[in-house]
C-alpha positions as CSV (number, residue, x, y, z in Angstrom):
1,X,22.1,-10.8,22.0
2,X,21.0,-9.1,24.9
3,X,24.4,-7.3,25.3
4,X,24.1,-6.4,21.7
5,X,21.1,-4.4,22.2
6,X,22.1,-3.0,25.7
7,X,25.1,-1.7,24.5
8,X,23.3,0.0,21.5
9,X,20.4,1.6,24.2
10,X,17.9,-0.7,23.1
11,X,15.4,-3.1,25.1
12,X,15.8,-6.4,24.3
13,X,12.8,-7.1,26.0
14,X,10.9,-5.0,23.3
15,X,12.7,-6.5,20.6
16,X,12.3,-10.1,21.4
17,X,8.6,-9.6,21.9
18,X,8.3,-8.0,18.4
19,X,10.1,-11.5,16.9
20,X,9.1,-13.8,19.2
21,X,6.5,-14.7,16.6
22,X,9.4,-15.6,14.1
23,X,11.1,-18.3,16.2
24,X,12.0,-21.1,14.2
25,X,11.0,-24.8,15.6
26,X,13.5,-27.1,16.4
27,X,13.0,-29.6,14.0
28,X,15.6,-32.2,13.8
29,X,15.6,-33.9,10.5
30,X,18.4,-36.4,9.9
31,X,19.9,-36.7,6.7
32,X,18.0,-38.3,4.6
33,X,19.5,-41.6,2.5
34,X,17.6,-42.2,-0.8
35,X,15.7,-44.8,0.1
36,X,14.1,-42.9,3.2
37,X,13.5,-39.9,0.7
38,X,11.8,-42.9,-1.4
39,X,9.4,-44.1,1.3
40,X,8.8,-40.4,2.4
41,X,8.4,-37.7,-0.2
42,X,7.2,-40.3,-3.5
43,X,4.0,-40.7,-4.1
44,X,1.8,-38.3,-2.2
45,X,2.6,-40.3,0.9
46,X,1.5,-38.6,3.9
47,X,4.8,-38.1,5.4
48,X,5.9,-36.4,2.0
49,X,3.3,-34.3,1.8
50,X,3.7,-32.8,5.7
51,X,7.8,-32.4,4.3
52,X,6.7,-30.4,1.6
53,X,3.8,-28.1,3.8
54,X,6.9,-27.4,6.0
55,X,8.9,-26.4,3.4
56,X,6.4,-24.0,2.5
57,X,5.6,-22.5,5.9
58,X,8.9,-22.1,6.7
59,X,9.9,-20.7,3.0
60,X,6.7,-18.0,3.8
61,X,8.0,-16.9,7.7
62,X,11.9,-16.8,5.7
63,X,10.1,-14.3,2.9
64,X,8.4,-11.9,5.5
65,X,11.7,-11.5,7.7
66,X,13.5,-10.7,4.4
67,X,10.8,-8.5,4.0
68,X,11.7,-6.7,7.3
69,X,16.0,-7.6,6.3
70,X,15.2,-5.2,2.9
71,X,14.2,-2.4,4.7
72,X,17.0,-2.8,7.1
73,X,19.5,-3.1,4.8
74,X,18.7,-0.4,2.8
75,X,18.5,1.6,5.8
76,X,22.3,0.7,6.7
77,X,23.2,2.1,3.3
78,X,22.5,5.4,4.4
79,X,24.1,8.4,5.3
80,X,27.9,6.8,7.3
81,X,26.1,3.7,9.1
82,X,28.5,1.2,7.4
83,X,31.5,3.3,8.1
84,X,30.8,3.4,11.8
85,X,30.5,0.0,11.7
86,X,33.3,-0.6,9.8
87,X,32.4,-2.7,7.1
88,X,31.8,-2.3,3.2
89,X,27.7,-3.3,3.0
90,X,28.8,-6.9,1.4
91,X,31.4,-7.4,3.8
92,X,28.6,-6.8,7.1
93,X,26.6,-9.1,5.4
94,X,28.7,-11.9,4.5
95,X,29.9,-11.6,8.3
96,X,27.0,-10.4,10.8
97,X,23.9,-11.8,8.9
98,X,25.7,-14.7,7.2
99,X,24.0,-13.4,3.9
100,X,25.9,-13.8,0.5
101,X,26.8,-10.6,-1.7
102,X,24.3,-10.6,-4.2
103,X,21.1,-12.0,-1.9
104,X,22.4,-8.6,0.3
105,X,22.3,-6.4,-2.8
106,X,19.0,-7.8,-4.3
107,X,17.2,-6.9,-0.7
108,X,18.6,-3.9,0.1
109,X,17.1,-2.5,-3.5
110,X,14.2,-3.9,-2.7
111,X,14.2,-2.3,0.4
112,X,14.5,0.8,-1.0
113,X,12.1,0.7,-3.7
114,X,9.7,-0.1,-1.2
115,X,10.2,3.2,0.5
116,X,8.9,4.9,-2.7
117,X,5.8,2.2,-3.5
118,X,3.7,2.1,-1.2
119,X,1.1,0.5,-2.0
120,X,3.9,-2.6,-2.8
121,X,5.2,-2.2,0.7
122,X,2.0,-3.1,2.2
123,X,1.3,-5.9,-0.1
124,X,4.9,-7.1,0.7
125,X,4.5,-6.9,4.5
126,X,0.9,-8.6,4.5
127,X,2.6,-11.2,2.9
128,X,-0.1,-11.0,0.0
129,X,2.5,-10.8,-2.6
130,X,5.4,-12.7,-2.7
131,X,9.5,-11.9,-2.3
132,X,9.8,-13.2,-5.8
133,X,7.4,-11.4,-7.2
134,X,7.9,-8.4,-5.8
135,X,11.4,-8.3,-6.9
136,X,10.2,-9.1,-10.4
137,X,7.7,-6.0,-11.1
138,X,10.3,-3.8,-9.0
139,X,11.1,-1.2,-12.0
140,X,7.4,-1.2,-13.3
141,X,5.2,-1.1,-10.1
142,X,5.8,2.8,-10.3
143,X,3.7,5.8,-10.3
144,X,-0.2,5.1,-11.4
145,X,0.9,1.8,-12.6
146,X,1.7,0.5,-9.2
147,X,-1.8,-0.1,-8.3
148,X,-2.2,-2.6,-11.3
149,X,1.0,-4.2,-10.9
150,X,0.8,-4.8,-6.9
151,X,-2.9,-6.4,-7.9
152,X,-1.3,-8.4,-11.0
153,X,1.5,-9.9,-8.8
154,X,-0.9,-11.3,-5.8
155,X,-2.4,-13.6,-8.3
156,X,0.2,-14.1,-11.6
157,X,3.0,-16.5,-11.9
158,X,6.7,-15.2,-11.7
159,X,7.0,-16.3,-15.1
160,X,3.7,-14.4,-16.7
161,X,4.8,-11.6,-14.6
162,X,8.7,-11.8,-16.1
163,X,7.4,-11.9,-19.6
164,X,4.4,-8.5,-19.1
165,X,7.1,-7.0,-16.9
166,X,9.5,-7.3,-20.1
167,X,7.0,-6.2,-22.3
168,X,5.8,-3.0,-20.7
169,X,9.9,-2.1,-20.3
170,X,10.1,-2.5,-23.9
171,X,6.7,-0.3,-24.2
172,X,8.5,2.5,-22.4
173,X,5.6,2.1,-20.1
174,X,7.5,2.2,-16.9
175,X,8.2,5.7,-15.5
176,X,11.9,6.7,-13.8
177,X,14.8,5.0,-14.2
178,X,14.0,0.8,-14.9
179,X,17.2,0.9,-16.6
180,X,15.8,-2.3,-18.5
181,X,16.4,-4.9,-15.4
182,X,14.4,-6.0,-12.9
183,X,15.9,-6.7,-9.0
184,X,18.0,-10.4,-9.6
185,X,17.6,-10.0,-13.5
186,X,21.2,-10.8,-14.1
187,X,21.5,-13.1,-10.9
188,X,21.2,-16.2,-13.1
189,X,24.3,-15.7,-14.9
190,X,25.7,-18.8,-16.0
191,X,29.7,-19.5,-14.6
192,X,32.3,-21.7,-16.7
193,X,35.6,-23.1,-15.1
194,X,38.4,-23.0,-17.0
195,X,41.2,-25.4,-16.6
196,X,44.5,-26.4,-17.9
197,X,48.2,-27.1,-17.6
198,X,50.3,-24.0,-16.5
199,X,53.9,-25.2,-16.4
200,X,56.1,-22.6,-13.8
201,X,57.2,-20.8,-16.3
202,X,54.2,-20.1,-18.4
203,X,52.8,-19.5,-14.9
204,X,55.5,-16.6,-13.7
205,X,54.5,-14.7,-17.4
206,X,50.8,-14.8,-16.5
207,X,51.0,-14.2,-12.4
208,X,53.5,-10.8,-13.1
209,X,50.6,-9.9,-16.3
210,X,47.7,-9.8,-13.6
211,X,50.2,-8.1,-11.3
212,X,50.4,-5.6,-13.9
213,X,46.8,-4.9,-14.6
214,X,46.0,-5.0,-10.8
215,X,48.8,-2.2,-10.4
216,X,47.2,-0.3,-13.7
217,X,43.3,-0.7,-12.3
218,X,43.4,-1.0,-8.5
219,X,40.8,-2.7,-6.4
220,X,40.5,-5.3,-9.6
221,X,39.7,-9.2,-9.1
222,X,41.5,-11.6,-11.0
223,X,37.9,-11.5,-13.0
224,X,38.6,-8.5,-14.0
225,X,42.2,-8.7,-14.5
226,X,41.9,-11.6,-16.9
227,X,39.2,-10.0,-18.8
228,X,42.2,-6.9,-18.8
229,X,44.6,-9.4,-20.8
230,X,42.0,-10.6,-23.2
231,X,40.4,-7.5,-24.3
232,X,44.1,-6.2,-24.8
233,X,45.0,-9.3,-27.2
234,X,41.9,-9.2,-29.0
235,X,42.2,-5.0,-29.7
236,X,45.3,-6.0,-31.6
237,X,44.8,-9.0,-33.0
238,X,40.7,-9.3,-33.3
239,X,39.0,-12.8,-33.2
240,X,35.8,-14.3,-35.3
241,X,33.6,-11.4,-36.1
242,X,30.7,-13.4,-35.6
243,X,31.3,-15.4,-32.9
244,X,29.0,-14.5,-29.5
245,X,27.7,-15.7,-26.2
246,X,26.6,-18.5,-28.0
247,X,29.8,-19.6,-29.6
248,X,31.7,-23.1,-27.4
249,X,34.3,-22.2,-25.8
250,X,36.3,-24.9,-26.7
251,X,39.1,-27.1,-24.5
252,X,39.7,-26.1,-21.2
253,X,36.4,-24.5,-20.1
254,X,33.6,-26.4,-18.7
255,X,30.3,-25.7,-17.2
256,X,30.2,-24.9,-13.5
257,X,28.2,-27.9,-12.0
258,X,26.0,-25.8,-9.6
259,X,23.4,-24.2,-8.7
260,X,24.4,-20.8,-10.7
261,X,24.1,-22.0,-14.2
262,X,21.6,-20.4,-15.5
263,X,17.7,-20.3,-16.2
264,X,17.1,-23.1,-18.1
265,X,13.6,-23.6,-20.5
266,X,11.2,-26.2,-18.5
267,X,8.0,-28.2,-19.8
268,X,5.8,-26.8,-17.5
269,X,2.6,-27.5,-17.6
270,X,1.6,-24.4,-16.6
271,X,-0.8,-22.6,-13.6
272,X,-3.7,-24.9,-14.8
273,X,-1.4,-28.0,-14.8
274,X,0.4,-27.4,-11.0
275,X,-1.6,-29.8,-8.8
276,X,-3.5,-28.3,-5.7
277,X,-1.5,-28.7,-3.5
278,X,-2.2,-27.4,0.5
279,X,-2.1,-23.4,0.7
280,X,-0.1,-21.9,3.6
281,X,-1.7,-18.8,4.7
282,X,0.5,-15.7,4.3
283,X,2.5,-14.2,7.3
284,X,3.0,-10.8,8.3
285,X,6.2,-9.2,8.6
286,X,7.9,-7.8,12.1
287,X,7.1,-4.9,13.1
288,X,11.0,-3.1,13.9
289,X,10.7,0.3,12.9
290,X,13.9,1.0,11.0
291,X,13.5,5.3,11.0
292,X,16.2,7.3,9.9
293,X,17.1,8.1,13.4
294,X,18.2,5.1,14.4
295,X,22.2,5.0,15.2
296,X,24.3,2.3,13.2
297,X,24.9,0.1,16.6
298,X,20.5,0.2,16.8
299,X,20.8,-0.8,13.4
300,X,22.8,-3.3,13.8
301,X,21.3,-4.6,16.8
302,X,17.9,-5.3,14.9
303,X,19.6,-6.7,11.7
304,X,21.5,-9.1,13.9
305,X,18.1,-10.4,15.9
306,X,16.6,-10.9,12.3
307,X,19.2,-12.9,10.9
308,X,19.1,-14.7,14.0
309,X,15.5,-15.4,13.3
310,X,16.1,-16.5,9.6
311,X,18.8,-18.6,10.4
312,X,16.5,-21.2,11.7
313,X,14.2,-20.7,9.0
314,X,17.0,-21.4,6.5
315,X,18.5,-24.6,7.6
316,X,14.5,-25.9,7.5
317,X,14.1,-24.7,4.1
318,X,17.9,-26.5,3.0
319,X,16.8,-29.6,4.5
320,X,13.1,-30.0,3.0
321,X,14.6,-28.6,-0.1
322,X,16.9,-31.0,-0.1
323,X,14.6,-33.7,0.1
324,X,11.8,-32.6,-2.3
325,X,14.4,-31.9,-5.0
326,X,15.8,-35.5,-4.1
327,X,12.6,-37.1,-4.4
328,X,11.1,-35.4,-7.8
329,X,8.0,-34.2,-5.9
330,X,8.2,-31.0,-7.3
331,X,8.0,-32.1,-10.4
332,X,5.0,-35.2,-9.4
333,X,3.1,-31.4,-8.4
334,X,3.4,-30.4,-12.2
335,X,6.4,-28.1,-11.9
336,X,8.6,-28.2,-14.7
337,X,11.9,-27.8,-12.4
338,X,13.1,-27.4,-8.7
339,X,13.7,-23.7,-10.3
340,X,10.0,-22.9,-10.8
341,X,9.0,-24.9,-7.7
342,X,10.6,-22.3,-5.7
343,X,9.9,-19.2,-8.1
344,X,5.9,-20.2,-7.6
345,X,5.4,-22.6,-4.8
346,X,7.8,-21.3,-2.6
347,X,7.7,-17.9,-3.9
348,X,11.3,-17.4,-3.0
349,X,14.3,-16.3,-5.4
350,X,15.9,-19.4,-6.7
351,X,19.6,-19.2,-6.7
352,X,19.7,-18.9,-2.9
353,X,17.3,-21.5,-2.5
354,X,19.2,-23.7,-5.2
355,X,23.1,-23.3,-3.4
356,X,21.5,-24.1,-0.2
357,X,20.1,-27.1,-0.8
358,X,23.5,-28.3,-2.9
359,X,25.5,-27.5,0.3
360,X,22.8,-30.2,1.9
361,X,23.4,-32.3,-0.5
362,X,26.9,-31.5,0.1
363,X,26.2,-31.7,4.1
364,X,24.7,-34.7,4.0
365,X,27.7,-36.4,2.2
366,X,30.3,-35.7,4.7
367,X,30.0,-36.4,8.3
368,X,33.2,-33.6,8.8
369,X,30.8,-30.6,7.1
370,X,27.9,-31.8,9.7
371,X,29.7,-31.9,12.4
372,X,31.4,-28.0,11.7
373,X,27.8,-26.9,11.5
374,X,26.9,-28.8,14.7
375,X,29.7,-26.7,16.2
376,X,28.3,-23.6,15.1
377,X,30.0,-22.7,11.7
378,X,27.9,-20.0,9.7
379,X,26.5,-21.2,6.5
380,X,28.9,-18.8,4.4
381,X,31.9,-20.4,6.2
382,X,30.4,-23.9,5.5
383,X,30.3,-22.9,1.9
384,X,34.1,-22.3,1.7
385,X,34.7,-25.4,3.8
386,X,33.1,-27.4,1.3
387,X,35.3,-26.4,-1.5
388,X,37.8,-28.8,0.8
389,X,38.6,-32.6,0.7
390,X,36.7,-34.8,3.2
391,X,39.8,-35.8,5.4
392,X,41.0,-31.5,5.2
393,X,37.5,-30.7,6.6
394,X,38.1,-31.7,10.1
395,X,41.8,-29.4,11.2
396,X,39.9,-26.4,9.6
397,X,36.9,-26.3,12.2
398,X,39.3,-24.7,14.9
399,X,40.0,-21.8,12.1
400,X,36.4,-21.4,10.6
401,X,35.2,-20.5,14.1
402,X,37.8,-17.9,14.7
403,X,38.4,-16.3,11.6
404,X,36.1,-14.2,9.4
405,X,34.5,-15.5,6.7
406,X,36.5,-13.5,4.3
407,X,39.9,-14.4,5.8
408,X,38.9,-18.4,6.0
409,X,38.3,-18.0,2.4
410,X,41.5,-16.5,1.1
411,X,43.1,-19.0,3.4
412,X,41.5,-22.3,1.9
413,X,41.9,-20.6,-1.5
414,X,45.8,-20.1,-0.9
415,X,46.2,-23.7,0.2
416,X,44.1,-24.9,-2.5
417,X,46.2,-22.5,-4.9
418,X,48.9,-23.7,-3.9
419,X,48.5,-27.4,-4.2
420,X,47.2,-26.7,-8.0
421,X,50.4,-24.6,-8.7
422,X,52.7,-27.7,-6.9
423,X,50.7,-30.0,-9.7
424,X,51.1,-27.0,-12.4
425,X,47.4,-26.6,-13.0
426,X,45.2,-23.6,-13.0
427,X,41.5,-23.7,-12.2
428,X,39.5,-20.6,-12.6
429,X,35.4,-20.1,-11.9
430,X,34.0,-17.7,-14.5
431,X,31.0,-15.9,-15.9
432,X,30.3,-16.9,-19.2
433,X,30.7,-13.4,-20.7
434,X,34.2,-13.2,-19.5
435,X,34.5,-16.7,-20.4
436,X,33.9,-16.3,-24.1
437,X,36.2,-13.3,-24.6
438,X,39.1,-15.8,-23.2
439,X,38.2,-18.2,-25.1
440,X,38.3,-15.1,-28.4
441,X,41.5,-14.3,-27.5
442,X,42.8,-18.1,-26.6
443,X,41.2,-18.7,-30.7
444,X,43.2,-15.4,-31.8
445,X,46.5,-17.0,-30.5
446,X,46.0,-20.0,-31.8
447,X,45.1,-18.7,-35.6
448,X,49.0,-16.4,-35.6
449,X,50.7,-19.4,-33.8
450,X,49.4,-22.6,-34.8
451,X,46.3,-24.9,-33.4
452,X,48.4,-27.4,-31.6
453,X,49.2,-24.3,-28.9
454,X,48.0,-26.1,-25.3
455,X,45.5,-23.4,-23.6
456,X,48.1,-22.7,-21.0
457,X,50.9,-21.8,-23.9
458,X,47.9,-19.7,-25.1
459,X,46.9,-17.5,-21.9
460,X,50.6,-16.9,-21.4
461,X,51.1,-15.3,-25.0
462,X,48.0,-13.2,-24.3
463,X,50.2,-12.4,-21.2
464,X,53.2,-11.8,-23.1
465,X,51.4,-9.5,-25.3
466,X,50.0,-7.2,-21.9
467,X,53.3,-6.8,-20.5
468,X,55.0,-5.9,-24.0
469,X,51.8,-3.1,-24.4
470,X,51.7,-1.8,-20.8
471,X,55.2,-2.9,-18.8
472,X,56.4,0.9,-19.8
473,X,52.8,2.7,-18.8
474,X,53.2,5.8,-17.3
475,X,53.6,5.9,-13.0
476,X,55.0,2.1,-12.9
477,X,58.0,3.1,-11.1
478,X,58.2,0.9,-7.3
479,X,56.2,4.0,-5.8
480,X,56.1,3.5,-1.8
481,X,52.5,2.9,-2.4
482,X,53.1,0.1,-4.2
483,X,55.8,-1.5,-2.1
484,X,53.8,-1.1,0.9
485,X,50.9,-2.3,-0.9
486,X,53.0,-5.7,-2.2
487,X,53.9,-6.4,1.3
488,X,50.6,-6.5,2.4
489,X,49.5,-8.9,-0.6
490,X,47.9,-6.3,-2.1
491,X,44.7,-6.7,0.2
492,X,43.1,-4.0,3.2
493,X,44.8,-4.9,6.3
494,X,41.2,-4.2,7.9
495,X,39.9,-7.3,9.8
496,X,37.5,-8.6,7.3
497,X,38.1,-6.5,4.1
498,X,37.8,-8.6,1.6
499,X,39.1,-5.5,-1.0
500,X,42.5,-5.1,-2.5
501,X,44.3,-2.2,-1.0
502,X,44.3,1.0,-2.8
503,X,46.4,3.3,-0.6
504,X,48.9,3.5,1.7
505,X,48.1,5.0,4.9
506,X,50.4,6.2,7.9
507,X,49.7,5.1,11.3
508,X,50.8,7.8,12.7
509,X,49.4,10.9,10.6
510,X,52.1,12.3,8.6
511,X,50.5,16.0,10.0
512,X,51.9,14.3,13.5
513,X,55.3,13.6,13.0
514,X,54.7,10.6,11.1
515,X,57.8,8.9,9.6
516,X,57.8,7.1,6.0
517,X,58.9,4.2,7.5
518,X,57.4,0.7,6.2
519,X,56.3,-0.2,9.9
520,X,54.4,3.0,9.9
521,X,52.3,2.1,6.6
522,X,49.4,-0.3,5.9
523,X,47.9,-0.8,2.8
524,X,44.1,0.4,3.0
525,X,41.2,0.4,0.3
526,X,39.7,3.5,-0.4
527,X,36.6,3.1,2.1
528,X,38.3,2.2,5.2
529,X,41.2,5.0,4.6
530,X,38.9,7.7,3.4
531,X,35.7,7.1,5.3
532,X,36.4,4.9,7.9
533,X,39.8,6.3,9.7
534,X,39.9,9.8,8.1
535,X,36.4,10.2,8.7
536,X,36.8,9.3,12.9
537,X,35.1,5.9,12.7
538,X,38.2,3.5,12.9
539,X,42.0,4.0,14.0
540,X,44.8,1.9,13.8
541,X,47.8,1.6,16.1
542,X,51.5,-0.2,16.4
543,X,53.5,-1.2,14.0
544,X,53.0,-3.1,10.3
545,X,53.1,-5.4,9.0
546,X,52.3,-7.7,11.8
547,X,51.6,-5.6,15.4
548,X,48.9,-3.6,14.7
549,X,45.6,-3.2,16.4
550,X,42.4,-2.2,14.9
551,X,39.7,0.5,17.2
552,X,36.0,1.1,16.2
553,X,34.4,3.6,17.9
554,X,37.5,3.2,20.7
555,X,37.0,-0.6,21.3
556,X,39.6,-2.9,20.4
557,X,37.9,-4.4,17.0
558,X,38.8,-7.8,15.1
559,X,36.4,-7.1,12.2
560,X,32.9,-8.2,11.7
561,X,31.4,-11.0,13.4
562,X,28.4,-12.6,14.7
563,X,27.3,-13.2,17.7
564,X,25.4,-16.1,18.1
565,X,26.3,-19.4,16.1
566,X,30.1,-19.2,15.9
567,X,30.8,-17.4,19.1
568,X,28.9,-20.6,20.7
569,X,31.0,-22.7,18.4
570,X,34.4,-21.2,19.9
571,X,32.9,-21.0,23.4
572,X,32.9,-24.6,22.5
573,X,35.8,-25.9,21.3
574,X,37.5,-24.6,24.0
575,X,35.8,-26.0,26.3
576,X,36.8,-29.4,24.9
């Protein structure tokens, strides 16, 4: 760290004063086994109760460095910070502060609606309101309202606040843009897996149909590109009229099992029925002065010392989580679920909280996930991991700690692609919405062709049909683009990109002599061609696909990475 911040001008002697507050303790709690989560965290047994007071203080010090993270991140989103670093804003995030997508996204609009309420900032950074909260009366703490709503949200429930929040969007009473959400309304989307037999050559139909759409609508997922194919099928050949997002989705789909499936109604007893339990006093944010004329490398420098600081906080909060939710204590406290526990005890938002303390669950199941932690694999890299089997865990430590997160995960999803498509199954995650229109169009296929139809047979019809409506579309001819582009997979060739390449770039500038050769093209997403090595920030050298090196700022560069846990992880392994 302190090279970090030397090499961005900084001193780290200031720095670590400002969080040395923040330092999380080293707590060693061993996994717990259900009968020591029994004897400790059932029946208001001492021991339970100091488990659940440290859940708390460490869920309130983990609240007031996001605090301090919001501002931060919004910060980065300004002016060409990310492009001198390099990175898309999910991509830095994912990689440097070993924060998922949406949790990013959620904090930096946060961030920057705290730079327009001031009166919610303080409140915020006193640690007299609550992340969650805050968060919730985002779009209607504006103008003369804020006053009421920063007052409101110090002493309401998330839930009372959700439902007056909803009420005065619906009023119209909320000034500037609310656009009818607030911050993480829409995080709670509920996922479905869908699953079936895909025989090679049903599969061939449906892989050159996504192919297709990803050619007709570049930088698509496969999300998006299924969702292509059924809204195609269904413009001809229209499903149920009155079928909606309530409708089953029949054979094939299931629910995903996790922590991402929705809000679900509790029996709460309500304020007057939680018990009372211990307060924690609130805790101030850090003071790190993220001003507008900071450079992206000072930027960086602070965001990485906070996540440093949170990543401590975090493992306490999965563990204790873990343990609380195991026992039922939340609910022995008068809380309806683990859900509103954290929404109002914790006063944290509740999908991160939930996934961390399933990978727990998951960590405390398998000796091979707990000993890649031990060695210093990030929590976003454990994640992927655990998608493994317990005797694959162990030969991926070596690559978890080298690779990014983003290139560990399209590994460990090719392998596991590839062992499905060996057994001719497909297995795709899901949200609902897009879920249901599959399902539509799987119904519509099945109404023309018969109901025996298997759901494979089905999605490669509705394949069929794409390719017969768009295999002629205009600009489909092998362009260079393209070729170079299906060479490289269709993904940026950046370290650490995790988008699908939407131009082809010469290494050596055309404007230079540049040939048209293949070795002297890359494929590129818009961001890292555009604003990243057209706009001075990144360069590229050698020869594709395979000899090229990256340059950021003139340093050799192998994308985004931290620089705490896993570099001490591979520091490590090599050692042994």
């Amino acid at each position: 760290m302190d090279a970090a911040l030397a090499a961005a001008g900084l001193d780290a002697a200031a720095l670590k004063c400002a969080l040395v507050g923040y330092a999380s303790p080293r707590v060693e709690l061993p996994p717990f086994t259900p009968a020591e989560i029994e004897a400790w965290f059932r029946g208001g047994e001492l021991e339970g109760d100091l488990g659940e007071h440290l859940l708390v203080w460490a869920a309130r010090v983990r609240g007031c460095i996001d605090v301090e993270l919001a501002e931060g991140l919004a910060a980065l989103k300004r002016g060409d910070r990310l492009a001198a670093l390099g990175c898309h804003f999910d991509d830095y995030a994912r990689e440097v502060l070993d924060l998922g997508k949406r949790a990013a996204e959620n904090l930096a609009r946060l961030g920057a609606g705290m730079g327009e309420r001031p009166r919610l900032r303080e409140a915020l950074r006193s640690g007299r309101v609550r992340l969650r909260a805050a968060e919730t009366i985002l779009t209607v703490a504006v103008g003369d309202a804020e006053a009421a709503w920063v007052e409101r949200a110090g002493v309401e429930s998330v839930r009372g606040l959700e439902a007056a929040a909803r009420a005065a969007r619906v009023r119209g009473d909320a000034s500037g843009d609310a656009r009818g959400a607030a911050v993480g309304e829409g995080e709670d989307e509920a996922w479905v897996e869908l699953r079936t037999q895909l025989p090679p050559e049903e599969r061939r139909v449906l892989d050159e149909a996504l192919s297709l759409a990803r050619e007709l609508e570049p930088g698509s997922s496969r999300i998006e590109q299924l969702e292509a194919l059924a809204q195609e099928y269904l413009a001809e050949h229209p499903g149920d009229p009155d079928a909606d997002d309530t409708r089953l989705l029949g054979p094939g789909f299931r629910a995903r099992d996790d922590a991402s499936t929705g809000r679900r109604s509790t029996s709460s007893l309500g304020p007057d029925g939680w018990a009372e339990l211990p307060e924690v006093p609130p805790v101030p944010a850090p003071e790190l002065s993220f001003h507008e004329t900071l450079s992206a490398q000072e930027l960086d420098a602070r965001l990485r010392a906070l996540a440093e600081c949170r990543a401590g906080w975090e493992r306490l909060i999965g563990r204790c989580g873990y343990a609380v939710k195991r026992s039922g204590m939340h609910r022995l406290a008068g809380y309806g679920s683990f859900r509103e526990y954290v929404e109002e005890r914790l006063g944290l938002p509740a999908r991160a909280v939930e996934q961390r303390v399933a990978l727990e669950a998951r960590l405390a199941a398998s000796p091979a996930l707990e000993d890649a932690r031990r060695r210093g694999v990030s929590y976003e890299k454990l994640r992927v991991l655990a998608r493994l089997q317990e005797p694959d865990i162990a030969s991926w430590i070596p690559r978890a700690l080298e690779a990014t997160c983003t290139a560990l995960r399209r590994e460990v999803d090719g392998e596991r692609e590839g062992q499905l498509r060996a057994r001719g199954k497909l297995v795709v995650t899901l949200p609902r919405g897009v879920g249901v229109l599959l399902a539509a169009a799987i119904a519509s296929v099945r109404e023309r062709h018969g109901p025996a139809l298997s759901t494979g047979t089905c999605l490669a019809v509705i394949a069929f049909h794409f390719l017969v409506t768009w295999g002629d579309a205009p600009g489909r001819s092998p362009t260079r683009s393209r070729r170079i582009r299906g060479r490289d997979e269709g993904w940026c060739q950046v370290p650490g990109c995790s988008r699908h390449a939407a131009h082809a770039h010469h290494i050596d500038f055309r404007s230079h002599g540049g040939s048209d050769d293949p070795e002297n093209l890359v494929g590129l997403c818009a961001f890292h061609h555009l604003r990243c090595i057209h706009g001075g920030y990144l360069a590229v050298l050698g020869h594709a696909p395979g000899e090229l090196v990256w340059l950021l700022g003139g340093r050799l560069w192998t994308g985004p990475h931290r620089r705490g846990a896993d570099v001490t992880g591979r520091a490590a392994a090599a050692a042994c």
